[in-house]
C-alpha positions in Angstrom: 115.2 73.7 116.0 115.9 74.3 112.8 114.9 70.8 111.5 112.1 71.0 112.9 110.7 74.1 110.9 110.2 71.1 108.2 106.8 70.6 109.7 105.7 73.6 108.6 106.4 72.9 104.9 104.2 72.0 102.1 101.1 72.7 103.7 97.9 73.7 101.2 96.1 76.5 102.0 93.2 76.5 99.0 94.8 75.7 95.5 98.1 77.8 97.1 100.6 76.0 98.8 102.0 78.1 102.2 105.0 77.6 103.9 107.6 78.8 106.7 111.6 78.9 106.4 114.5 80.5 108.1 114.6 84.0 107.2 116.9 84.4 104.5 119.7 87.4 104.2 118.3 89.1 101.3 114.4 88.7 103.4 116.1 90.9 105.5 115.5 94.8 103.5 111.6 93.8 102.9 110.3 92.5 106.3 110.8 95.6 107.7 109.7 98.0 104.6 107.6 101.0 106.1 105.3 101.1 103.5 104.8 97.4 103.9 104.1 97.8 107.2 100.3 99.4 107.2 98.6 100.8 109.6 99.1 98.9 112.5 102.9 97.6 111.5 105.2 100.4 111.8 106.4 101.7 115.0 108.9 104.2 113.6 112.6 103.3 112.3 114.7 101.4 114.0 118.7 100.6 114.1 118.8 99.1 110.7 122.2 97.1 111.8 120.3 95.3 114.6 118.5 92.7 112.2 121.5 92.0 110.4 122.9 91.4 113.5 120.9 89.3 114.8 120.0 87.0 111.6 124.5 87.0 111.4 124.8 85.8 115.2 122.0 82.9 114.9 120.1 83.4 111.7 116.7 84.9 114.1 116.7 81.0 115.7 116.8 80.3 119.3 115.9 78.4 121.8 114.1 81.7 123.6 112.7 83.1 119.8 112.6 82.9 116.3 111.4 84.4 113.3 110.2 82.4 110.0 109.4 84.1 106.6 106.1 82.9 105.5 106.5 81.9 101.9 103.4 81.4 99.5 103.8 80.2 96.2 102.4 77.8 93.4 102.8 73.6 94.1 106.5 73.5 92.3 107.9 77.1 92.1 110.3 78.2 95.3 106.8 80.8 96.4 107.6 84.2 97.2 107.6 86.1 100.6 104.3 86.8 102.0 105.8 88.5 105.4 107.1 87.2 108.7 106.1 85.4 112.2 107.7 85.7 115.0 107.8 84.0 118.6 109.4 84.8 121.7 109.6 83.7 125.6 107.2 86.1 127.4 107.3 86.0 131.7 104.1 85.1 133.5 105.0 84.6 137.0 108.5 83.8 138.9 109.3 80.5 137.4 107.2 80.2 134.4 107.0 81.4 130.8 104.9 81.4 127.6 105.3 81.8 124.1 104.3 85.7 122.6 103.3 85.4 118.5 103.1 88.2 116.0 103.0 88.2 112.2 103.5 90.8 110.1 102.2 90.3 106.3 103.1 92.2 103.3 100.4 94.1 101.5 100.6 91.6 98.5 99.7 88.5 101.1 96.6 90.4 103.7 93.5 89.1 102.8 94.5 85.5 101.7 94.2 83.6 105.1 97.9 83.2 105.2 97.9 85.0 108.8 95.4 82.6 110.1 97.4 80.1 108.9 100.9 80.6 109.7 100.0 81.6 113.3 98.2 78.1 113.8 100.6 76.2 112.6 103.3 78.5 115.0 101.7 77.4 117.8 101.2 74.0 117.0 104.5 74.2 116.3 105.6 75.5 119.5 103.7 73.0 121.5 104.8 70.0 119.9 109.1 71.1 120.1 108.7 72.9 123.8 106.7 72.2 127.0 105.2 75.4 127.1 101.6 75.6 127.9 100.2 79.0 126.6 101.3 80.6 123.5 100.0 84.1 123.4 99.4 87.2 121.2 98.3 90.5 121.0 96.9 93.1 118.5 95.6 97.0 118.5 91.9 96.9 119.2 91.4 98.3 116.1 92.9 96.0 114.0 89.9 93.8 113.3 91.8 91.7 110.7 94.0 90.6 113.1 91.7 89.8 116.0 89.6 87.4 113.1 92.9 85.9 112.0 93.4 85.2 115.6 90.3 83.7 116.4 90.0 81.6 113.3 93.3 80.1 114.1 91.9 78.8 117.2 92.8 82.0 119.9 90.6 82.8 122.6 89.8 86.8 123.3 91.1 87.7 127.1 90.2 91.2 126.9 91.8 95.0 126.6 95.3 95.9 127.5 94.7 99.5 128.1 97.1 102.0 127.1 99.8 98.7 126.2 101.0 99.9 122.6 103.3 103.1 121.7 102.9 103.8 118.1 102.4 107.0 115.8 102.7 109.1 119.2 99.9 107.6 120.7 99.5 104.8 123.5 96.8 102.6 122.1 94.6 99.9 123.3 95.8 96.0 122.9 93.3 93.0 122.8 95.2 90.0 124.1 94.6 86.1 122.7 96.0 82.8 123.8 95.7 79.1 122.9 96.6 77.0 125.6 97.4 73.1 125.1 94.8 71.8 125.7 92.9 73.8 123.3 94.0 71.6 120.3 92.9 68.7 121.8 89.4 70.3 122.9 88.8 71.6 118.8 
C-alpha cells in the first residue's frame, strides 16, 4: 500500500503544492495536540502509548486503515504538516464493507482548501487500490466547514445521525456523506 501513497504526491493546490505521506514518528506529539484540535476535534485524552503503538507495529498502514499526514509546503521545500486523514473499513451489511474518512487539520492549515483536497484525493485513492464501492464520512451538524469541505470534494449529504457523537459530555448530532464509484465517473 505504501507505494501507492505516491499518487498522492505533488499535487498543486493554487500556487501551494499539497501532499500526503506515511505519518512520520516525530508527526506523532502534534496530530493529536488538544489545542490543535478545535472545536469539533477533541474527544478528551486518550492512552498516549496507543499511537505509538500502533505507528511501531505497522507505521498506521493496513490493509483494513491507514492514516496519512497531509503535508503543505512551497514547490521545492520538504512542506510542513498541515494535519492528518484517516480511513478505515466500516460494516454495512453481513458480507460487505465501505471505507469511513475523517481529517483532522491543524489551526495553521483550516481555511486553505487542504480538507477538501486531501479527502478527494483519499477516496479516489481508495477506489482505485481497493474494490470498495462507498467511501463514507461524517461530521457534527454543526461543523459547517466540514460539511462544505465535504461537499466540494464531491460527497453527497445523506442526512442526521441523531445523538451518534460523544464529545464534551454531550451526545451530538452527525451529518453523514458518501461518494460512491460511480460518482467520479458521473462529475
Amino acid at each position: 500500500m505504501t507505494k501507492s501513497i505516491s499518487l498522492l504526491s505533488n499535487l498543486l493546490l493554487s500556487s501551494t503544492l499539497f501532499w500526503g505521506l506515511p505519518v512520520a514518528a516525530t508527526d506523532l506529539p502534534i496530530v493529536r495536540v488538544p489545542a490543535e484540535a478545535g472545536e469539533y476535534g477533541f474527544y478528551g485524552y486518550q492512552n498516549p502509548g496507543r499511537l505509538r503503538r500502533l505507528f511501531a507495529e505497522g507505521g498506521l498502514l493496513s490493509d483494513r486503515g491507514g492514516r496519512l499526514a497531509v503535508m503543505a509546503g512551497e514547490e521545492g521545500t520538504a512542506g510542513t504538516l498541515a494535519g492528518e486523514v484517516s480511513w478505515h473499513q466500516a460494516w454495512t451489511g453481513p458480507t460487505s464493507y465501505c471505507w469511513n474518512i475523517g481529517i483532522g487539520l491543524l489551526e495553521r492549515a483550516r481555511g486553505r482548501g487542504y480538507g477538501t483536497r486531501a479527502q478527494r484525493l483519499v477516496a479516489e485513492y481508495l477506489f482505485a487500490h481497493t474494490q470498495l464501492n462507498r467511501v463514507e464520512a461524517e461530521t457534527e451538524t454543526g461543523n459547517l466547514a466540514e460539511q462544505r469541505a465535504l461537499e466540494k470534494a464531491g460527497f453527497t449529504r445523506e442526512g442526521i445521525l441523531r445523538g451518534a457523537c460523544f464529545r464534551d459530555g454531550q451526545w451530538r448530532d452527525m451529518v453523514s456523506y458518501s461518494m460512491i464509484r460511480s460518482d467520479l465517473t458521473a462529475g
